[in-house]
BAMAR-7006 format. One record per atom (N, C-alpha, C): residue in one letter; y, z, x. Coordinates in steps of 0.2 Angstrom, whole numbers, padded with zeros to 4 digits, always signed. Example, Ala and Ser with C-alpha at 12.3 -4.5 7.8 and 13.67 -1.06 7.14 Angstrom:
<sites>
a-0028+0039+0066;a-0022+0039+0062;a-0016+0039+0066;s-0011+0035+0064;s-0005+0036+0068;s+0000+0039+0064;
</sites>
This chain:
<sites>
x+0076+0075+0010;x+0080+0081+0010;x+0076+0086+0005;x+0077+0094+0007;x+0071+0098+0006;x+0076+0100-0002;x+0071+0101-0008;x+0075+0103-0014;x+0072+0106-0017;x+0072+0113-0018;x+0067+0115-0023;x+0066+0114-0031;x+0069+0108-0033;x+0068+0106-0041;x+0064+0100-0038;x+0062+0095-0033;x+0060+0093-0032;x+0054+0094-0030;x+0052+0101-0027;x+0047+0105-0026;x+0042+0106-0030;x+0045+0108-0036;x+0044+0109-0042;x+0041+0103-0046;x+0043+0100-0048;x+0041+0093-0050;x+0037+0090-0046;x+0036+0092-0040;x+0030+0088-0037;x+0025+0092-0040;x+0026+0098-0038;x+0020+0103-0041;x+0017+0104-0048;x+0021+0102-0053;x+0019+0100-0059;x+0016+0093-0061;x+0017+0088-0057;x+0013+0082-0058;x+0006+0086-0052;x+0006+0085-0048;x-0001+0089-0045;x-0004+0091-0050;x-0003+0098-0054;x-0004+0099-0058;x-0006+0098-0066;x-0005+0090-0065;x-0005+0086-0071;x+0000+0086-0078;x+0004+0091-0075;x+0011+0095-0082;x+0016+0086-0080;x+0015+0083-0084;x+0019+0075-0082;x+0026+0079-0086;x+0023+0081-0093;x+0029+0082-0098;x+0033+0087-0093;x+0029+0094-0090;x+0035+0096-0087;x+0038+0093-0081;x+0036+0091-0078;x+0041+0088-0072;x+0044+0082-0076;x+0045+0079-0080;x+0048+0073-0082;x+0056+0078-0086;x+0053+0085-0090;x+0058+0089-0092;x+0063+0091-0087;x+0060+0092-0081;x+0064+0095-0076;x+0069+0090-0072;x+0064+0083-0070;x+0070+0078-0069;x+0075+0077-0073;x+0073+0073-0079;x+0078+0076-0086;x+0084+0079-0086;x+0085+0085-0083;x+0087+0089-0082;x+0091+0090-0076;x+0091+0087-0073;x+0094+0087-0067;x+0101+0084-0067;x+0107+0085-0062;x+0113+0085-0063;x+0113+0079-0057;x+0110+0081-0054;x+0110+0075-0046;x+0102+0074-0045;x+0099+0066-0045;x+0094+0066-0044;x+0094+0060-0036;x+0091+0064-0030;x+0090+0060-0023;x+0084+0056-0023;x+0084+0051-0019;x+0077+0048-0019;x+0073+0049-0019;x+0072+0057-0018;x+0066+0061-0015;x+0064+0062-0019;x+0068+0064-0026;x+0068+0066-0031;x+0064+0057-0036;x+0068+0055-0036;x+0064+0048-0040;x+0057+0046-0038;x+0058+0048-0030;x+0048+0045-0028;x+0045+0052-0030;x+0047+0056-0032;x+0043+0061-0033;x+0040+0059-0041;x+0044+0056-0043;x+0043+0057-0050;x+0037+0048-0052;x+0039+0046-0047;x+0034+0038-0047;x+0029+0041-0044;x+0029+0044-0037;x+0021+0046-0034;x+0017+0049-0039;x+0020+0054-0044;x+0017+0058-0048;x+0015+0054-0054;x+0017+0050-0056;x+0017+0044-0061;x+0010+0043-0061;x+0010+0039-0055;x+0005+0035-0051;x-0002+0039-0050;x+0000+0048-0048;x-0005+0050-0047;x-0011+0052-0052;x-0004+0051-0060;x-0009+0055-0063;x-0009+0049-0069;x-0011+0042-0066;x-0013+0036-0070;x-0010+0033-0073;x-0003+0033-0073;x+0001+0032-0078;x+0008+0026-0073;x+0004+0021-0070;x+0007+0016-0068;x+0014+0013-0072;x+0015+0011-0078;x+0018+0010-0082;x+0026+0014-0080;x+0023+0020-0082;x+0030+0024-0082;x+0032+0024-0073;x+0027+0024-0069;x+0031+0023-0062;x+0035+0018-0062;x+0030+0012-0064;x+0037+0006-0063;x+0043+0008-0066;x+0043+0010-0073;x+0051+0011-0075;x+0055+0015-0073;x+0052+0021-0070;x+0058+0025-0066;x+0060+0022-0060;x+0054+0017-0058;x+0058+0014-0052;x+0063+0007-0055;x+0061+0004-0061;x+0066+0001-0062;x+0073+0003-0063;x+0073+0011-0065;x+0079+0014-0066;x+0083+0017-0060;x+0078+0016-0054;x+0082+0019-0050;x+0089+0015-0047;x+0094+0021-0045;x+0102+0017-0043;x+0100+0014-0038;x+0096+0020-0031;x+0094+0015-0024;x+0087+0018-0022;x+0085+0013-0021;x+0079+0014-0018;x+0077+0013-0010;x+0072+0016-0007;x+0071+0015+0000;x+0064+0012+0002;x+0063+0012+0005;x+0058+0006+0009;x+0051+0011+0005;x+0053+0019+0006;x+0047+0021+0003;x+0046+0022-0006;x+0051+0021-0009;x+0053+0017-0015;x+0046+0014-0016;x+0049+0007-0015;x+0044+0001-0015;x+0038+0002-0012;x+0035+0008-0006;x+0028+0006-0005;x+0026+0009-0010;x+0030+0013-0013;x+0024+0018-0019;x+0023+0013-0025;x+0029+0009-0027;x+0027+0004-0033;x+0024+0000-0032;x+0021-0004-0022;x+0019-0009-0024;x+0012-0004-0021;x+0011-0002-0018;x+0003+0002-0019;x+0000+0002-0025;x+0005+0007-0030;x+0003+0011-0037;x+0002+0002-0041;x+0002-0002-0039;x+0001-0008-0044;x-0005-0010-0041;x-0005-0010-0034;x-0011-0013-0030;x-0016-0009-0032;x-0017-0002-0032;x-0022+0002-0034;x-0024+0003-0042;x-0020-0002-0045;x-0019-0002-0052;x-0022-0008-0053;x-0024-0013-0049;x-0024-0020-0052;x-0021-0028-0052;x-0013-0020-0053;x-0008-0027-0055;x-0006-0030-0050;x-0011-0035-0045;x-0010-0039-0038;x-0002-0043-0040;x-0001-0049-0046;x+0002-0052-0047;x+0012-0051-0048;x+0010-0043-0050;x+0017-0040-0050;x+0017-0036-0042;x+0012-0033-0041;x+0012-0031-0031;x+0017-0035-0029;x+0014-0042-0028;x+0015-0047-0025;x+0026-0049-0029;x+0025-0050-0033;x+0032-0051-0035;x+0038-0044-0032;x+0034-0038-0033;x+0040-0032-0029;x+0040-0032-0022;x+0034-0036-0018;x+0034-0037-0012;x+0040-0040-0010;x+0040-0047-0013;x+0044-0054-0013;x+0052-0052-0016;x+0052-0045-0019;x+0060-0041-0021;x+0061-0038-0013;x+0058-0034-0011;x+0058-0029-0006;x+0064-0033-0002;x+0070-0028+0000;x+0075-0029+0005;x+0073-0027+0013;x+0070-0021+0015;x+0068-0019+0019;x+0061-0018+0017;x+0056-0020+0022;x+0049-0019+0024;x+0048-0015+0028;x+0042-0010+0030;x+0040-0006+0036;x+0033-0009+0035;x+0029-0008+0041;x+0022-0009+0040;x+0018-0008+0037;x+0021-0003+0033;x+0016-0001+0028;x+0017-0006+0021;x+0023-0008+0021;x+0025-0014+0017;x+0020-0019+0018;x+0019-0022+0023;x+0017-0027+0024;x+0008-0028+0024;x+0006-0022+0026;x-0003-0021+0026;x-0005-0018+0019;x-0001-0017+0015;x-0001-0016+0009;x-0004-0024+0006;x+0001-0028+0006;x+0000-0036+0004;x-0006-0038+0009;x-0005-0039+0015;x-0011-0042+0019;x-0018-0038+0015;x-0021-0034+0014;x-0025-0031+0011;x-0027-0037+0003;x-0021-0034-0002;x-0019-0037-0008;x-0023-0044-0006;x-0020-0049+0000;x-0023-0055-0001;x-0029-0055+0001;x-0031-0053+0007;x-0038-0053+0009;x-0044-0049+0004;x-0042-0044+0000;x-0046-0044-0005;x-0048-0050-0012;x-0044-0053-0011;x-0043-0059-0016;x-0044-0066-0015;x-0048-0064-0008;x-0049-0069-0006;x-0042-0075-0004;x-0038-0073-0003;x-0031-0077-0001;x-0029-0076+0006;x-0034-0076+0011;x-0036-0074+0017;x-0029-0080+0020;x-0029-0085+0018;x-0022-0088+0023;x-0016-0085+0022;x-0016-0084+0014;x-0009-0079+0014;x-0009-0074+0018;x-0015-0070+0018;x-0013-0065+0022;x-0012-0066+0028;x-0015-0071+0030;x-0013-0073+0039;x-0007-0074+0039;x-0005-0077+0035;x+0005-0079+0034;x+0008-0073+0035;x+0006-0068+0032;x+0010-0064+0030;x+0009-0058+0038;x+0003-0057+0040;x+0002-0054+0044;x+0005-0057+0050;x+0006-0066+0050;x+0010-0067+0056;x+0016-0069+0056;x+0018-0066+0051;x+0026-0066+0049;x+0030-0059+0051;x+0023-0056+0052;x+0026-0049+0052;x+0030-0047+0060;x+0037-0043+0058;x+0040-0039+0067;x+0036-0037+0070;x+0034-0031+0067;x+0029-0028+0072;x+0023-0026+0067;x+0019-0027+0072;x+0010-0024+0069;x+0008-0019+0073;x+0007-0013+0068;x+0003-0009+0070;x-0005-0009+0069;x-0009-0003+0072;x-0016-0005+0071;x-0019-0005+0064;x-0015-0002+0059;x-0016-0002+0053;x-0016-0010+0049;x-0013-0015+0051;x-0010-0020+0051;x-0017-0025+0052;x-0018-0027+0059;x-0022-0028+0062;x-0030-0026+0061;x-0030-0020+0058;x-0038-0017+0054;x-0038-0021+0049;x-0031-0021+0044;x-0033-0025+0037;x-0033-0031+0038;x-0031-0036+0043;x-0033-0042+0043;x-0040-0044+0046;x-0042-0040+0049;x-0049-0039+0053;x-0054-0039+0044;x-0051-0033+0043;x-0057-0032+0038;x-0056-0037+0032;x-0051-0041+0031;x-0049-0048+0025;x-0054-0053+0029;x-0054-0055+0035;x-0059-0060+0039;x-0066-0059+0035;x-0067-0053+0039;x-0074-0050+0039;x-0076-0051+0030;x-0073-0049+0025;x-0075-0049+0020;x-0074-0057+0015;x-0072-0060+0020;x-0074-0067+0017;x-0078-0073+0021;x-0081-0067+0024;x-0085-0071+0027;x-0083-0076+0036;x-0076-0073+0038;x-0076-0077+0044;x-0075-0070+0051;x-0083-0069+0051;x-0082-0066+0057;x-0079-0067+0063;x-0082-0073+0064;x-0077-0075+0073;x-0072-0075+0072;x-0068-0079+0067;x-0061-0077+0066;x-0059-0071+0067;x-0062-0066+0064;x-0062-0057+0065;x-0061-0054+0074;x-0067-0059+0074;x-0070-0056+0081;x-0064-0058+0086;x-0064-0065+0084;x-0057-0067+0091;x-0048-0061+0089;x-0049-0061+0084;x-0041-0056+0083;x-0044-0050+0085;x-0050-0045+0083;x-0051-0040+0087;x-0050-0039+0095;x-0053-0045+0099;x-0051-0047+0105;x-0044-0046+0109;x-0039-0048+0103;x-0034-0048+0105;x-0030-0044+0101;x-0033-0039+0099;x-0028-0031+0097;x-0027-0029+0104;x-0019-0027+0105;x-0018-0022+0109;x-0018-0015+0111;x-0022-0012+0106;x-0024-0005+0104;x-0029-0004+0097;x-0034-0002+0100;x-0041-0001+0093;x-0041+0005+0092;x-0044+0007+0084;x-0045+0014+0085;x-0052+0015+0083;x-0054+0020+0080;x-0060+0022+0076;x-0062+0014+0071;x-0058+0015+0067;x-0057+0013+0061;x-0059+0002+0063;x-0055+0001+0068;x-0056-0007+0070;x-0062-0006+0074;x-0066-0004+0074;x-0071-0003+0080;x-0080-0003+0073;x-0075+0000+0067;x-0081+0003+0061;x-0080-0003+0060;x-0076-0006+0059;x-0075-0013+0054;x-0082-0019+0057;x-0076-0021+0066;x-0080-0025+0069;x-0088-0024+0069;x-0088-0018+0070;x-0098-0018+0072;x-0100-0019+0063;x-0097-0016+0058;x-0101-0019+0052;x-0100-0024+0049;x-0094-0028+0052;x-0095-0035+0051;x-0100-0040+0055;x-0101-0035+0062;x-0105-0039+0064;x-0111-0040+0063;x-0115-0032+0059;x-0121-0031+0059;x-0121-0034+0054;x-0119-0034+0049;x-0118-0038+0041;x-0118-0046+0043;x-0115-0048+0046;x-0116-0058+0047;x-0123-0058+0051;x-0127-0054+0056;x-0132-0055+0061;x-0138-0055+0054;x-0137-0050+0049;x-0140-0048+0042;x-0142-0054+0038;x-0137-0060+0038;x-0136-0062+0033;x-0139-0070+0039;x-0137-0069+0044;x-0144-0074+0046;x-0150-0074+0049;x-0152-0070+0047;x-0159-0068+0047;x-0163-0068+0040;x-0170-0071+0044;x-0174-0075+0038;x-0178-0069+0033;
</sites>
């Protein structure tokens, strides 16, 4: 929903004014989701992981895009162990939910989890199927890689970077 105090608020965290856009929520008599993610994305954009989390623990209701900014803003933060625990709160999921975590694992070397998780999912977009590509590839199991690129239903730019640098990268790495 289009608001211009929300408008505002976003344009002051851009702008790195936290105090004011936190003055202006503050301030508010009716506050909509739009309004509470604006105030977490803006947390989050200007480093301040902490205080996202708590507005999002203060929010009344939250929506699927809620939880992707909290568990991102903690993945891009670090905090893989709590990612993983808001993951595990999450009511509703979108893909974006779920390639968030596949990533999370596959970076961390928890490459089965991610398969778990990647084949637990409804539906996979090519977003999905990149980051499980690229968690193969980066621990080392190209053919793995290679057999699930085979069987995407759709590649784009991006599945096609991965494949040929995991490829070039394993041919690399056996040669004397």
């Amino acid at each position: 929903m289009f608001s211009p105090t929300n408008t505002v608020i976003s344009g002051l965290m851009q702008c790195g004014d936290v105090d004011g856009a936190r003055r202006v929520f503050d301030g508010m008599v009716f506050r909509d989701v739009v309004t509470w993610n604006s105030m977490i994305s803006g947390y989050i954009r200007n480093d301040m992981i902490g205080e996202a989390v708590q507005v999002f623990d203060g929010m009344p209701l939250k929506d699927v895009v809620s939880w992707n900014l909290v568990v991102g803003g903690l993945v891009k933060y670090g905090e893989f162990g709590l990612a993983e625990e808001y993951f595990k709160k999450m009511s509703i999921r979108d893909c974006a939910s779920w390639t968030i975590m596949i990533s999370v694992f596959g970076n961390a070397g928890r490459i089965v989890q991610a398969r778990e998780l990647f084949d637990d999912m409804p539906v996979r977009d090519v977003q999905a199927w990149n980051a499980m590509i690229v968690g193969y590839i980066e621990n080392g199991y190209v053919e793995i890689a290679e057999g699930l690129f085979q069987k995407m239903p759709e590649r784009d730019f991006e599945s096609w970077t991965q494949m040929v640098a995991g490829l070039v990268g394993a041919k690399e790495l056996m040669m004397p």
